[in-house]
C-alpha positions as CSV (number, residue, x, y, z in Angstrom):
1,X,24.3,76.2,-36.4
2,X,26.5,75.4,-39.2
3,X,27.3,78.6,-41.5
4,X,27.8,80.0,-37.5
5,X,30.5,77.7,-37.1
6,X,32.1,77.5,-39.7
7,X,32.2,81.4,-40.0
8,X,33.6,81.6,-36.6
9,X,35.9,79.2,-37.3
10,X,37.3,80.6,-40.1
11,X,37.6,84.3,-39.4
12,X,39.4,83.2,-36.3
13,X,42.1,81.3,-38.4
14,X,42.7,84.6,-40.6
15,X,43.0,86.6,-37.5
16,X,45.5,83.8,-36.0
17,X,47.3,82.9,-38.8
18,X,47.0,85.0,-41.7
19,X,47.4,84.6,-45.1
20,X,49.4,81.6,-46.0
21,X,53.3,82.7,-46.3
22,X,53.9,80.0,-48.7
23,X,51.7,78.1,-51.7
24,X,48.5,80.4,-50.9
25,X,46.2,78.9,-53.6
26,X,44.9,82.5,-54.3
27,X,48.9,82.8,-55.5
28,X,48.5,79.9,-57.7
29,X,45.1,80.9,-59.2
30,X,46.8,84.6,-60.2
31,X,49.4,82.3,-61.9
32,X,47.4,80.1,-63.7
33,X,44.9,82.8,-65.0
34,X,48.1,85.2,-66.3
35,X,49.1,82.1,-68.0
36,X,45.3,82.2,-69.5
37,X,45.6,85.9,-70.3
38,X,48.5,85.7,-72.1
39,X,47.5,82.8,-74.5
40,X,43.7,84.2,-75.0
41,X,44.2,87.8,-75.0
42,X,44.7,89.4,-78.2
43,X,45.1,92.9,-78.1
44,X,44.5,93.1,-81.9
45,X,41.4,91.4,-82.2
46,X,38.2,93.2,-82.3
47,X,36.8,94.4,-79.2
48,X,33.5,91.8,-79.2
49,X,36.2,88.9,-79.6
50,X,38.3,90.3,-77.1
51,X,35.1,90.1,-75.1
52,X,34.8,86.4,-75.5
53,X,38.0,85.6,-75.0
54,X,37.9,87.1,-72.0
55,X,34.3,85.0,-71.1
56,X,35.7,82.3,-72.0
57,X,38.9,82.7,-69.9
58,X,36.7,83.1,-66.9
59,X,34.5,80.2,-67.8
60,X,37.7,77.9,-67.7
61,X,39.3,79.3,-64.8
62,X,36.5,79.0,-62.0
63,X,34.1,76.8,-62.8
64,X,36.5,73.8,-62.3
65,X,37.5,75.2,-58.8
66,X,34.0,75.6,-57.8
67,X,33.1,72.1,-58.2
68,X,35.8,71.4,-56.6
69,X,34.9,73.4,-53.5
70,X,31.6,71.8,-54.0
71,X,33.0,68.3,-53.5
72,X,35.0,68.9,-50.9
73,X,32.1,70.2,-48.5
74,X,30.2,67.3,-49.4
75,X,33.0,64.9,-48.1
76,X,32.0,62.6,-45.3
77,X,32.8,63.5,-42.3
78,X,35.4,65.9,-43.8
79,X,33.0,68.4,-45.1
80,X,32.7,70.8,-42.6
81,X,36.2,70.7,-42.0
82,X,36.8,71.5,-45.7
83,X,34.2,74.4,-45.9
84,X,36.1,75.8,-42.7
85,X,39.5,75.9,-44.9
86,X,37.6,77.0,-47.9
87,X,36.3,79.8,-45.9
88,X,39.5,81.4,-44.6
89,X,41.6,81.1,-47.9
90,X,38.7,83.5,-49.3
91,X,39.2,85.4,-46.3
92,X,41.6,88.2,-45.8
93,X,41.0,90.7,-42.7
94,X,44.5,90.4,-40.7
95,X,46.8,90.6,-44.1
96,X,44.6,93.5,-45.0
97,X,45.4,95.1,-41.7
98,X,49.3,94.5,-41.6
99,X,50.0,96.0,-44.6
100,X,47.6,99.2,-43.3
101,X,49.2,99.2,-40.1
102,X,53.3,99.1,-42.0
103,X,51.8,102.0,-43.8
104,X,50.8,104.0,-40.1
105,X,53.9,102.6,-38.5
106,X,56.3,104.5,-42.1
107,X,54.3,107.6,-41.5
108,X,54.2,108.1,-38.3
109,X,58.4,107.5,-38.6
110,X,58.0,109.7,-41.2
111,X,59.6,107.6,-43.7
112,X,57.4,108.3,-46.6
113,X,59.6,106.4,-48.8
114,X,58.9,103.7,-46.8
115,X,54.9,104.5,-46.3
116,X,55.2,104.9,-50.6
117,X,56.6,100.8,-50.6
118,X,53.9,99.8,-48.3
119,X,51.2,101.9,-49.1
120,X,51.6,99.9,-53.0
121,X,51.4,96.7,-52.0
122,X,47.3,97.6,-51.3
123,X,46.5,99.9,-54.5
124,X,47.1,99.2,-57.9
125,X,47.9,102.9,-58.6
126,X,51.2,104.8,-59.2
127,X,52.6,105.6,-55.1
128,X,56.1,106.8,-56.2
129,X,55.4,110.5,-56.1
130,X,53.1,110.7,-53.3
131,X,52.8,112.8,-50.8
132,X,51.8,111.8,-47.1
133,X,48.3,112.9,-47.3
134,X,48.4,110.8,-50.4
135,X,49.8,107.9,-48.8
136,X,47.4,108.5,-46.2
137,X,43.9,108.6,-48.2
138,X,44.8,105.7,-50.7
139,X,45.5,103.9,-47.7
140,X,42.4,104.7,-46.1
141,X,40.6,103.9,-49.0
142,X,41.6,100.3,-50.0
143,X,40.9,99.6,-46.4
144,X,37.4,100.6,-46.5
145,X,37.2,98.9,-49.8
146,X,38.5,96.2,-49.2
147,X,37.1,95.3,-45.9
148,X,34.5,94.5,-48.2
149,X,36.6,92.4,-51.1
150,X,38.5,90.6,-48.3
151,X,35.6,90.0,-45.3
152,X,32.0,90.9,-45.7
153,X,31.8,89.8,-49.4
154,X,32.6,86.4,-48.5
155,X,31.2,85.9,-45.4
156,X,27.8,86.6,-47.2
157,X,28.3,84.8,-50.3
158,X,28.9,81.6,-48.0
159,X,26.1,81.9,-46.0
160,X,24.5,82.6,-49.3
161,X,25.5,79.6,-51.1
162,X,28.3,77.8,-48.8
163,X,31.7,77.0,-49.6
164,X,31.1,77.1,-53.4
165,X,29.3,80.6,-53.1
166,X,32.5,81.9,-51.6
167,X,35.3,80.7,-53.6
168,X,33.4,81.4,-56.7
169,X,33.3,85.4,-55.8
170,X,36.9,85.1,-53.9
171,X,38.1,84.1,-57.8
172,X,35.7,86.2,-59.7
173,X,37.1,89.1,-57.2
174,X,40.8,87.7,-58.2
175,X,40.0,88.2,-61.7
176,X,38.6,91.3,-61.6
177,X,41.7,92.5,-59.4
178,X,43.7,91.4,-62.5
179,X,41.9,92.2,-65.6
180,X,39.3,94.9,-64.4
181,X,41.4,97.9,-65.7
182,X,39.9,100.1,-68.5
183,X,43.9,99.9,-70.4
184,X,44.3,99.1,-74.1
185,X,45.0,95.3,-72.7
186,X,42.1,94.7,-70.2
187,X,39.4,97.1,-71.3
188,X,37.4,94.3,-73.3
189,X,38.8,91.4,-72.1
190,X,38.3,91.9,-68.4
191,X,35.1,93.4,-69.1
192,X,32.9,90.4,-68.0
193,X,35.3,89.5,-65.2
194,X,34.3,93.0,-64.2
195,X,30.8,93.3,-64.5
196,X,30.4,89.7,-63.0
197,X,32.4,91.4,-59.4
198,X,29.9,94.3,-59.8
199,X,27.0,91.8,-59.7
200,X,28.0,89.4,-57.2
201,X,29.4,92.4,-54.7
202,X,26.0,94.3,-55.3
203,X,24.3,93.6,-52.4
204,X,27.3,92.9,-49.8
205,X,28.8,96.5,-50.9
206,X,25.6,98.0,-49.4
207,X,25.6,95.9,-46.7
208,X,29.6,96.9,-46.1
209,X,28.2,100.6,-45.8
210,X,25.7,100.1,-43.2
211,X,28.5,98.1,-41.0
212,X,30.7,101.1,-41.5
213,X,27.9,103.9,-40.7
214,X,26.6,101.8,-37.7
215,X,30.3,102.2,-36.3
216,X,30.9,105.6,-36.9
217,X,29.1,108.9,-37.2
218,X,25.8,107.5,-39.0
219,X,23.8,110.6,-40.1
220,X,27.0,111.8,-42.2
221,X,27.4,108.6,-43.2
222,X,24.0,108.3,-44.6
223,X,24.4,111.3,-46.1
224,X,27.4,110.7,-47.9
225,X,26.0,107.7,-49.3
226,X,23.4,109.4,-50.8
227,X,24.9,112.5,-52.1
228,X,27.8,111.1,-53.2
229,X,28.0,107.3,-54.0
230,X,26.3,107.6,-57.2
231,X,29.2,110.2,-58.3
232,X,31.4,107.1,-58.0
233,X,33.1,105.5,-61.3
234,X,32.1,102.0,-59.5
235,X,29.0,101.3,-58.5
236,X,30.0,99.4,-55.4
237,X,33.1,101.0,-54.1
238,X,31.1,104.5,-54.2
239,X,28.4,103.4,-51.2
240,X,31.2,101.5,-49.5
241,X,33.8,104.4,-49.7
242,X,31.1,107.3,-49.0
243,X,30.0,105.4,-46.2
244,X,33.1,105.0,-44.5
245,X,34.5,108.6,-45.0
246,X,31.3,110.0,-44.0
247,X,31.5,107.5,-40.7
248,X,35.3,108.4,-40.6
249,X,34.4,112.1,-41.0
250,X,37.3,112.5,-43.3
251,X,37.7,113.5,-46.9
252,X,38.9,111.0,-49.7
253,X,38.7,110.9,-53.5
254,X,40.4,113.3,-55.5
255,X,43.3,113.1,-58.2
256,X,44.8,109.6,-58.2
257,X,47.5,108.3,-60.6
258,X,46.8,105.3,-62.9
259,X,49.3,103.8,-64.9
260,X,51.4,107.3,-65.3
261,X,47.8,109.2,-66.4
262,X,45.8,111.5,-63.5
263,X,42.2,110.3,-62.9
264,X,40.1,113.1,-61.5
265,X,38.3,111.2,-58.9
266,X,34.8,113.1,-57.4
267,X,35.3,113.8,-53.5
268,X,33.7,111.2,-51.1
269,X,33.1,111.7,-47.1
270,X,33.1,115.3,-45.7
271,X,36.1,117.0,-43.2
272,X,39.8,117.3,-43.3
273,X,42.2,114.9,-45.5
274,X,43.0,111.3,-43.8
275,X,46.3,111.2,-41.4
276,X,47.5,107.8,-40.1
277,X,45.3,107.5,-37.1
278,X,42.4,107.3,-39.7
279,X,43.6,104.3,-41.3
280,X,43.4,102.5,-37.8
281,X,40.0,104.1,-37.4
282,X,39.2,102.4,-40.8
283,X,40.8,99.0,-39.8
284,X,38.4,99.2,-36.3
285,X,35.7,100.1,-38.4
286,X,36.2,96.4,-40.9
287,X,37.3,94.5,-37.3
288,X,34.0,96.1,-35.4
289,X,31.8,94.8,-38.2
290,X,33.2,91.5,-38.8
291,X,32.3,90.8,-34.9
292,X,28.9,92.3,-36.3
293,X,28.1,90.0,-39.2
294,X,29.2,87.0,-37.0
295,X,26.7,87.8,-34.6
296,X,24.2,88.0,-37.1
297,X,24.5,85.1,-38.9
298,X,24.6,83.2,-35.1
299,X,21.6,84.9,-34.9
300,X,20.1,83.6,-38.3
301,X,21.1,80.3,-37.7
302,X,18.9,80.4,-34.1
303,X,16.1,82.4,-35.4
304,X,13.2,80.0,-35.8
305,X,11.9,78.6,-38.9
């Protein structure tokens, strides 16, 4: 009864309160590890050095906060209390869906300007010359993607390995956020901070896409995954983003701009191009299988030993 409770618990304090609006130690943790960057990466170093700088970066930046996670949920009659925090500053389902649902609100005011602003605070690439079937799919797609980065991935990595095992991947998934681009700058260093997310969102990412294709239309779903995921530059955004297209029945990939350079991206999903009612389709999708995996893991925690 105790990952059920404290799941519950803290998926309902993300969709009451949110994010926190001010000191949100995800905020401090980007801080302190651009401070990190900045003294440890040297852009003129070789690239093996540049790859353990960049271990070791990660090594001093989460371990500490780990252990500190792991003392906390240990506390006397604190713990659980502690775990539930833990949990839902890891968590991010209802910031993920305000800024989807600013984005629906500037299109369908048709305000793409607006849509542009909004639609960049949820992808790292270049939104000023978008159009709205642009704005559209890249909003689409970080939804779907990061439905898994922001709620299943944590949810399973606590009832995997508690407190600890979720604020370990919430600050691996930080890092990777920050260094995991193949520039000049990051393509070494943030190379293990990369390939560690790949390995701790393995499993979850595959889980992600059978949520998604159990809400939606499952045979295309299924059959996006399998014809197209592998396609995918990442090896767990492609099932999670074929998945949900195929579920949405919408098309997404395509040419994206990166840091002023076009990246060809291979098609995912099958039917027409994403409008804004398909990013609220994708948001029900994440909310739909949230209620899922809390059912389940109630479920695990009564299933017999």
């Amino acid at each position: 009864m105790h990952a059920e409770l404290v799941t519950v618990m803290a998926v309902l304090l993300d969709r009451l309160l949110g994010e926190p609006r001010r000191a949100h130690p995800l905020v401090g943790f980007g801080r302190l590890a651009q401070a990190v960057e900045k003294r440890m990466n040297r852009a003129a170093s070789r690239p093996m050095t540049q790859r353990f700088s960049g271990v070791v970066a990660a090594m001093v930046l989460v371990p500490p906060f780990v252990a500190l996670a792991s003392m906390a949920a240990q506390l006397p009659k604190l713990g659980t209390a502690c775990e539930v925090v833990l949990l839902y500053l890891a968590l991010g389902g209802r910031s993920l869906a305000e800024h989807a649902r600013r984005v629906v609100e500037a299109l369908r005011a048709n305000d793409l300007p607006l849509a542009r602003v909004h639609v960049g605070f949820l992808v790292s690439r270049d939104t000023q010359t978008m159009q709205r079937d642009d704005v559209a799919r890249a909003a689409v797609e970080s939804v779907l993607e990061n439905g898994n980065d922001a709620c299943f991935a944590a949810l399973f990595w606590f009832v995997v390995a508690g407190a600890p095992g979720a604020v370990f991947y919430r600050l691996t998934n930080t890092l990777d956020a920050m260094w995991g681009y193949r520039t000049p700058r990051y393509l070494h260093f943030g190379w293990s901070a990369a390939r560690l997310d790949d390995v701790l969102n393995f499993i979850p990412a595959r889980l992600t896409a059978l949520t998604y294709a159990l809400f939606g239309r499952f045979t295309r779903a299924g059959h996006c995954w399998r014809e197209q995921a592998h396609v995918w530059d990442s090896p767990n955004a492609g099932p999670v983003m074929a998945a949900g297209a195929g579920a949405l029945g919408v098309r997404l990939g395509g040419p994206a701009s990166y840091h002023g350079a076009i990246e060809q991206r291979p098609p995912l999903g099958e039917g027409l191009a994403p409008e804004a009612r398909d990013i609220e389709r994708a948001l029900v999708l994440v909310n739909r299988g949230t209620w899922l995996w809390l059912a389940a893991i109630a479920a695990g925690a009564w299933w017999p030993a």
